[in-house]
SEGU-988910 format. One record per residue (C-alpha): residue number from 0; residue in one letter; y, x, z. Coordinates in pm, whole numbers, plus 50000, padded with zeros to 5 digits. Example, Ala and Ser with C-alpha at 12.3 -4.5 7.8 and 13.67 -1.06 7.14 Angstrom:
REM residues 2
0|A|49550|51230|50780
1|S|49894|51367|50714
REM end
This chain:
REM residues 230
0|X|36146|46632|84800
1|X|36006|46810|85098
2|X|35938|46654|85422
3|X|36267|46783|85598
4|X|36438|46661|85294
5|X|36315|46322|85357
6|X|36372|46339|85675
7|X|36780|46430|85689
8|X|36774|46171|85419
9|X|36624|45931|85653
10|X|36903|46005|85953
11|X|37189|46011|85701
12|X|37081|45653|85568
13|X|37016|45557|85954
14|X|37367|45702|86050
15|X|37529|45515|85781
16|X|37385|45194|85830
17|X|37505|45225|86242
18|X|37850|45287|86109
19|X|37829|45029|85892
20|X|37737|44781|86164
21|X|37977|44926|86401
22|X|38302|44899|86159
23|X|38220|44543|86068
24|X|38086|44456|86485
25|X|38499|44591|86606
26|X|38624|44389|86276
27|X|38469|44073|86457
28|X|38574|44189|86800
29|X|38927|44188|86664
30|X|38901|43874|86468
31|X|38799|43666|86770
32|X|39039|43829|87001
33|X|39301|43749|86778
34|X|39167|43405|86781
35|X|39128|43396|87148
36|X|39470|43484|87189
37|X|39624|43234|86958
38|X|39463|42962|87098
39|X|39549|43070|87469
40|X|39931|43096|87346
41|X|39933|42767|87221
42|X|39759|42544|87470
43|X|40070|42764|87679
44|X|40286|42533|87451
45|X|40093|42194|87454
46|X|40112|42212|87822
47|X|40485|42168|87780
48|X|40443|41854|87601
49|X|40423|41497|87714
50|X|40207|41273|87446
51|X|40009|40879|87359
52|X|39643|40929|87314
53|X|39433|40690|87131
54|X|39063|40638|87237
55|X|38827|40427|87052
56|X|38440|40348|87135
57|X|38218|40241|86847
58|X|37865|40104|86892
59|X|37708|40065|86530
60|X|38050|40073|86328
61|X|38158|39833|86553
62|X|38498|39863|86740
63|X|38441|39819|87176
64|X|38708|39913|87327
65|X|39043|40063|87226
66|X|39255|40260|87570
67|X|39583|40397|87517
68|X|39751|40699|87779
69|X|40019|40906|87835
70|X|39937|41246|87906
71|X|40172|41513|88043
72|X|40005|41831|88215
73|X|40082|41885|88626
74|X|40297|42202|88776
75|X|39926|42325|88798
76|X|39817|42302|88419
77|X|39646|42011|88463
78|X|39583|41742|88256
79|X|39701|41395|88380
80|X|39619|41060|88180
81|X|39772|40753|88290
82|X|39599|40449|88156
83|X|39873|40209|87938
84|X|39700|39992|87772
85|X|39321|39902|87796
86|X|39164|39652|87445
87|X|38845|39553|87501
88|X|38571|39401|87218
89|X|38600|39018|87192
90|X|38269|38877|87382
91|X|38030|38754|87163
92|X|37780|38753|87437
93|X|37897|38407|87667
94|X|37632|38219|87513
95|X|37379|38371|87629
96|X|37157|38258|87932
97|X|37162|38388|88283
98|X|36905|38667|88208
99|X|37007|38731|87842
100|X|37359|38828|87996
101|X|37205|39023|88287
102|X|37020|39242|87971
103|X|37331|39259|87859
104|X|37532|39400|88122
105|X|37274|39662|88182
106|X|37320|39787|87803
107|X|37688|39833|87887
108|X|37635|40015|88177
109|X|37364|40270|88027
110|X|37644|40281|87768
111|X|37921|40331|87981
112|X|37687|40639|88139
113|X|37612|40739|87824
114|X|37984|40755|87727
115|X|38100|40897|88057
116|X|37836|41187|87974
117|X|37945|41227|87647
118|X|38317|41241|87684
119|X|38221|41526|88003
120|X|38040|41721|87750
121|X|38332|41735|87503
122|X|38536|41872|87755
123|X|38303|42171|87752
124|X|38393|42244|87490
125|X|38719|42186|87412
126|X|38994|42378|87449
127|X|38774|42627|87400
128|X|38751|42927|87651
129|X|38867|43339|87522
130|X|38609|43438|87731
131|X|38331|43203|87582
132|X|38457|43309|87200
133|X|38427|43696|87295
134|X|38082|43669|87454
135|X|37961|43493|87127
136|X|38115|43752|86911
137|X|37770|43967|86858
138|X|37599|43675|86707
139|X|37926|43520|86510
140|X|37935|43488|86122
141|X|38244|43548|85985
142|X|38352|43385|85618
143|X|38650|43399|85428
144|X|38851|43224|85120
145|X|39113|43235|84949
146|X|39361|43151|85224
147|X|39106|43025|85469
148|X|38839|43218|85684
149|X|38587|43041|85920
150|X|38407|43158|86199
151|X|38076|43032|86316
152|X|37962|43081|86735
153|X|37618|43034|86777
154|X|37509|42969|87116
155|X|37840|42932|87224
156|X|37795|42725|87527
157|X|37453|42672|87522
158|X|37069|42752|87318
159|X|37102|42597|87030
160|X|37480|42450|86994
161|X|37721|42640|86759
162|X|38071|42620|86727
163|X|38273|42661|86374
164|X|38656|42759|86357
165|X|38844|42707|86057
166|X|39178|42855|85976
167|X|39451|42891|85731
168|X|39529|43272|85745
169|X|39831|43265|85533
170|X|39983|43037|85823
171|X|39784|43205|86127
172|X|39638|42832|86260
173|X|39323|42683|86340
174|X|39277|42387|86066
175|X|38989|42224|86228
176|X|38734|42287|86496
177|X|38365|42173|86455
178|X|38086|42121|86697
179|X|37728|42088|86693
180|X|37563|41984|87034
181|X|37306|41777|87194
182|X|37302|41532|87477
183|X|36954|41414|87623
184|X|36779|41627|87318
185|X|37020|41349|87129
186|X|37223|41575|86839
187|X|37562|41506|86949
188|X|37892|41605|86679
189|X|38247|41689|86755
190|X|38524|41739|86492
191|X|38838|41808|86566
192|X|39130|41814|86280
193|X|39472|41976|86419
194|X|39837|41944|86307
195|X|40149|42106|86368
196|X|40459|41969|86566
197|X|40814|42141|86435
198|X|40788|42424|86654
199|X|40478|42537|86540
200|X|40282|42470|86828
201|X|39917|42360|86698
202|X|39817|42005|86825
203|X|39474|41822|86759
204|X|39544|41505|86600
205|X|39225|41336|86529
206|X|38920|41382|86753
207|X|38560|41236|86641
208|X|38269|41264|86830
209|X|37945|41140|86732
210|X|37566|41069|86864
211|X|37400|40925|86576
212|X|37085|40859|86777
213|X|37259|40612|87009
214|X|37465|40485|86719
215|X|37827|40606|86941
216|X|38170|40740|86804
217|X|38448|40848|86978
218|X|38781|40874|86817
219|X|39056|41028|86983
220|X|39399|41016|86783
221|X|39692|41171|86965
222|X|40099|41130|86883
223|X|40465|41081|86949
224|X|40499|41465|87155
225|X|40786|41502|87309
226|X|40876|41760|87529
227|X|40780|41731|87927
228|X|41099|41737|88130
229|X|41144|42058|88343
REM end
């Protein structure tokens, strides 16, 4: 083969290879888009809805504190929780002597903090934004089943994280939403498993969020939608 011949070889396997990549880069645009949209039509519909949420802090497998809301969304979008019912842990710590509960009550304030912190960085990501899953579409790994298809956002909010969407294509719904974060360099989890009221609308019924390093779980259940009245 002569050196031209190499060389049109050369640009033909080039060229191919950059249509290759740009077919399967506008497959991915079009896959998150449709994703993006979806998601933005629905929380649309859970803002209509009125619902209990269920919030549970674990320290060590142990059960803290249990607080029950009702949330309905404001003429603004908004998200408004009113506090129903709050369960705190039995104390086990009245024993104790003056300084041994002073210790004590600066634990549960670094946890409280820590738990504040925590519960602010879920809400970073979750809902999540069209605009964050579009910008993460050049690095996004795409995956697919029979019936099922993932999709994997590096970077998504920040160095490092990655978000993973799950979804049932035959029924056109995310399944379950999975998060891997940090807090203080701590590697911080969130998992969210969604459901389906009668009218379609997608809901997420089970939240869990995790720092194994501090040994805290969130769980978030929510239930009994009904719909807001106009």
């Amino acid at each position: 083969m002569t050196p031209a011949s190499l060389q049109r070889t050369a640009i033909l396997i080039i060229a191919v290879a950059v249509i290759g990549l740009t077919q399967q880069l506008r497959a991915q645009e079009n896959a998150a888009s449709a994703i993006a949209s979806r998601m933005a039509e629905n929380s649309e519909k859970l803002r209509t809805y009125t619902f209990k949420q269920t919030a549970q802090v674990y320290f060590k497998g142990e059960l803290k504190k249990t607080m029950v809301s009702q949330v309905h969304f404001d003429s603004e979008g908004k998200r408004v929780a009113v506090p129903l019912q709050v369960t705190p842990a039995e104390d086990t710590e009245q024993r104790r002597g003056r300084i041994g509960r002073r210790i004590v009550e600066q634990k549960k304030e670094e946890m409280k903090d820590y738990i504040e912190r925590l519960t602010g960085l879920m809400g970073q990501y979750l809902p999540p934004t069209s605009d964050r899953i579009k910008a993460a579409v050049p690095r996004a790994q795409f995956t697919q089943g029979t019936g099922t298809a993932e999709a994997t956002l590096p970077d998504y909010l920040k160095a490092g994280d990655s978000m993973t969407i799950s979804l049932d294509t035959a029924a056109k719904r995310i399944t379950q939403l999975r998060v891997k974060s940090s807090l203080d360099s701590d590697p911080v989890s969130i998992v969210v498993n969604f459901s389906r009221l009668p009218d379609g609308t997608n809901y997420p019924a089970a939240t869990t969020v995790k720092s194994e390093a501090k040994e805290i779980e969130l769980r978030i259940s929510t239930s009994d939608y009904q719909p807001q009245p106009r």
